[in-house]
C-alpha positions as CSV (number, residue, x, y, z in Angstrom):
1,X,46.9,-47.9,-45.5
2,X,47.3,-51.5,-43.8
3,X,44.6,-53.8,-45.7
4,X,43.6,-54.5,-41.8
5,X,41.7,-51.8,-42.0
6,X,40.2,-51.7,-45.4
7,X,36.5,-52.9,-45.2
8,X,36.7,-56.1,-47.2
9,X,34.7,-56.1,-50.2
10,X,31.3,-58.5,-50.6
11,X,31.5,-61.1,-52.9
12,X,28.7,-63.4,-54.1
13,X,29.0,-65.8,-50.9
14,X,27.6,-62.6,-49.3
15,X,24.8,-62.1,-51.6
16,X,22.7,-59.9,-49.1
17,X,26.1,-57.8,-48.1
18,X,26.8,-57.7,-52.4
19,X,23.1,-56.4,-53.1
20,X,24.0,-53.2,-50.2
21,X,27.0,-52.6,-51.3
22,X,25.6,-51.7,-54.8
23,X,23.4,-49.5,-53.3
24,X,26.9,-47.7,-51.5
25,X,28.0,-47.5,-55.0
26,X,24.4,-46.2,-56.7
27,X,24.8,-43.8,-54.0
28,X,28.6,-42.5,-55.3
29,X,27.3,-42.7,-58.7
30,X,24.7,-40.3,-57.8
31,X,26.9,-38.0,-56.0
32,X,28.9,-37.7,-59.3
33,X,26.0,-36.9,-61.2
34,X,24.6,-33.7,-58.7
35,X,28.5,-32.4,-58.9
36,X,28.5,-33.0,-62.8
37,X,26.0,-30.1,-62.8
38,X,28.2,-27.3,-61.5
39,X,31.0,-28.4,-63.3
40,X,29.4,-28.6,-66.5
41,X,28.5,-24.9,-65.4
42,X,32.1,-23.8,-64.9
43,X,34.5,-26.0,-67.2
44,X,32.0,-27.1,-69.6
45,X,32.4,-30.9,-71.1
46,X,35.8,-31.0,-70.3
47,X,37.8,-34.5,-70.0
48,X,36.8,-34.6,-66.9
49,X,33.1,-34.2,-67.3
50,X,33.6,-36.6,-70.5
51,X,35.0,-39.3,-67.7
52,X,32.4,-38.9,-64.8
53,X,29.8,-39.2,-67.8
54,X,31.0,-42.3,-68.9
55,X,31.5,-43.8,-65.0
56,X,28.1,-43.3,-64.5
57,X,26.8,-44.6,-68.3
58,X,28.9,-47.8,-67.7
59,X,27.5,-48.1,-63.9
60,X,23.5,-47.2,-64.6
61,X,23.6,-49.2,-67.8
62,X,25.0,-52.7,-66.7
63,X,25.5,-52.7,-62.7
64,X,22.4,-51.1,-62.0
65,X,20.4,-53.4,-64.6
66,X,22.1,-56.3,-63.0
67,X,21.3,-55.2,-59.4
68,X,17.4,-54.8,-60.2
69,X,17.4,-58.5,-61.7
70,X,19.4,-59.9,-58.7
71,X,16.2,-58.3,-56.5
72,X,13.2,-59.1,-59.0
73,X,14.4,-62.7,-60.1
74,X,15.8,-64.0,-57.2
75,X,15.7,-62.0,-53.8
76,X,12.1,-61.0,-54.1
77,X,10.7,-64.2,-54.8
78,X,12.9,-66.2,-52.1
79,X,11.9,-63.1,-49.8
80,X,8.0,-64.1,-50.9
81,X,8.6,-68.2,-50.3
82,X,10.5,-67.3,-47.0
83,X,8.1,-65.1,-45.7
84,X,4.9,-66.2,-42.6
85,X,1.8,-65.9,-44.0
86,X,0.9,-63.8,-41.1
87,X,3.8,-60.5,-42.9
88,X,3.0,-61.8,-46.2
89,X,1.0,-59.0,-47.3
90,X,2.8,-56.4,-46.2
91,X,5.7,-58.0,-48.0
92,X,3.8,-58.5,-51.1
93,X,2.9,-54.6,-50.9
94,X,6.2,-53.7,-50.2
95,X,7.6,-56.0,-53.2
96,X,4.9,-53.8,-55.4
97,X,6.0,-50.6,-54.8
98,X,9.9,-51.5,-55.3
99,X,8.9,-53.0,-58.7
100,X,7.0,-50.1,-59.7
101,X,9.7,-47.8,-58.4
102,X,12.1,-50.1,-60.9
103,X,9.8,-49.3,-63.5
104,X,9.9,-45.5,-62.8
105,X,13.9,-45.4,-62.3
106,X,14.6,-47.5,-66.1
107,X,12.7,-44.7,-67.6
108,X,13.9,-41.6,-66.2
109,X,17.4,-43.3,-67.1
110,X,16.4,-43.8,-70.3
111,X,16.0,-39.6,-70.1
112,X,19.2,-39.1,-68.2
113,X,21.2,-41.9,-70.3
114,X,21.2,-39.6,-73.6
115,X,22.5,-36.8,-71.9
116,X,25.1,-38.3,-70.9
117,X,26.1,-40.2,-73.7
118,X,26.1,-36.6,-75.4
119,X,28.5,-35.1,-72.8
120,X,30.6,-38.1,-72.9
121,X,30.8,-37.9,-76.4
122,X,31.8,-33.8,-76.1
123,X,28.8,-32.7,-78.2
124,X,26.6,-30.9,-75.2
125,X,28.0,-29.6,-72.2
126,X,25.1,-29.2,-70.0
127,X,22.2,-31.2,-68.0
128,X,18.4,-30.6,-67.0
129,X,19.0,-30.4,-63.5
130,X,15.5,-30.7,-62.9
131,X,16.0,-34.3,-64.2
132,X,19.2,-35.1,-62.2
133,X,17.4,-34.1,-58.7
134,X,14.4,-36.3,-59.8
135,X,16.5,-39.1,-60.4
136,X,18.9,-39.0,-57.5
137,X,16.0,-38.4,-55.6
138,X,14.0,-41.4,-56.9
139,X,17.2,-43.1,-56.4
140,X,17.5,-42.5,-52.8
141,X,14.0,-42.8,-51.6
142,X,14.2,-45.9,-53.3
143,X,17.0,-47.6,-51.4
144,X,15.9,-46.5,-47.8
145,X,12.6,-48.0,-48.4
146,X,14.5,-51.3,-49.6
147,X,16.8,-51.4,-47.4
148,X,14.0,-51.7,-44.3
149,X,11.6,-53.4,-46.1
150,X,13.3,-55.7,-48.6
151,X,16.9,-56.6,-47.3
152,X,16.3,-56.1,-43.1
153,X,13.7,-59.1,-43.6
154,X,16.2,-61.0,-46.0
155,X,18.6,-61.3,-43.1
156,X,16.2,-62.5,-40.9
157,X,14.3,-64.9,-43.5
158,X,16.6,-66.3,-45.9
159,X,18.4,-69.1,-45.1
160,X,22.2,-70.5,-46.0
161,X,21.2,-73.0,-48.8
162,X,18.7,-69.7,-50.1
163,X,21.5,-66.9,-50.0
164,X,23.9,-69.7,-51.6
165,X,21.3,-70.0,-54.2
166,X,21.1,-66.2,-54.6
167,X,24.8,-65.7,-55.1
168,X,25.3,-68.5,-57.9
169,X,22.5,-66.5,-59.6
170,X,24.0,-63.4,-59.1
171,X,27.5,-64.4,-60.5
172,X,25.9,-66.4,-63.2
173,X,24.0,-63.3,-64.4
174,X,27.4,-61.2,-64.7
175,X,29.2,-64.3,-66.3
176,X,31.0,-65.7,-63.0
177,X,31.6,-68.6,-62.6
178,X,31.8,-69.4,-58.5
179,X,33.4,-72.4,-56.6
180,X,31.4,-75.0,-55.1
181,X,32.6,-76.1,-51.6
């Protein structure tokens, strides 16, 4: 495929456009997961259910963690100093119910995470998939209501010398360094 036409991928100059495209990839992440279930189901904990496994261990156990600290250290409170008085407590409510739902998704991943780790390790071969809908689920309503309420009003609010400010904390968190210009 010419690279023309490949979308090009965010980096941390784009912090806003880097924080949505981790939801893109919470939301492959979670696909794997629902289509772990039926294959578990058919094949069992096969290599292929052993890799998918790990995929999403090594995605919910670093990326993820990462993304929820970009938003609660960084994007959150610039969103908070940014924001009129006037929206502030809408924002402020809206801010509340994203860290609570943060605090709701680490623990049903703590659940989900031992799973896994057994079926990547080949010693069970099958998940609760009560507990996978709940978490996709949690998952999903999570980011739409983010998405409106947290990054649509970053666009607007945050300015260059904030986003730049976001991004260097972003890299610095994962160990990057990033050029000044």
């Amino acid at each position: 495929m010419p690279r023309s036409l490949l979308k090009p991928a965010a980096g941390f100059d784009e912090p806003l456009e880097l924080l949505a495209a981790c939801h893109e990839r919470i939301h492959d992440r979670l696909s794997t997961l629902e289509r772990l279930l039926p294959h578990l189901e058919a094949h069992g904990c096969d290599p292929d259910a052993r890799t998918a496994a790990a995929n999403i261990l090594r995605y919910f156990n670093t990326a993820a963690v990462h993304h929820h600290e970009d938003e609660e250290r960084d994007l959150f409170p610039a969103l908070l100093a940014a924001v009129p008085n006037e929206q502030r407590a809408d924002l402020e409510t809206a801010i509340a119910r994203l860290l609570d739902e943060h605090r709701r998704m680490f623990a049903a991943w703590a659940t989900l995470r031992s799973d896994l780790e057994a079926i990547q390790a080949g010693s069970a071969d099958t998940l609760n998939a009560e507990t996978v809908t709940a978490f996709c689920s949690l998952y999903r309503d999570h980011i739409r209501f983010e998405e409106s309420n947290a990054f649509a009003p970053a666009a607007v609010l945050l300015d260059e010398e904030t986003r730049a400010r976001l991004g260097k904390n972003m890299a610095g968190r994962r160990g990057v360094q990033i050029q000044a210009n």
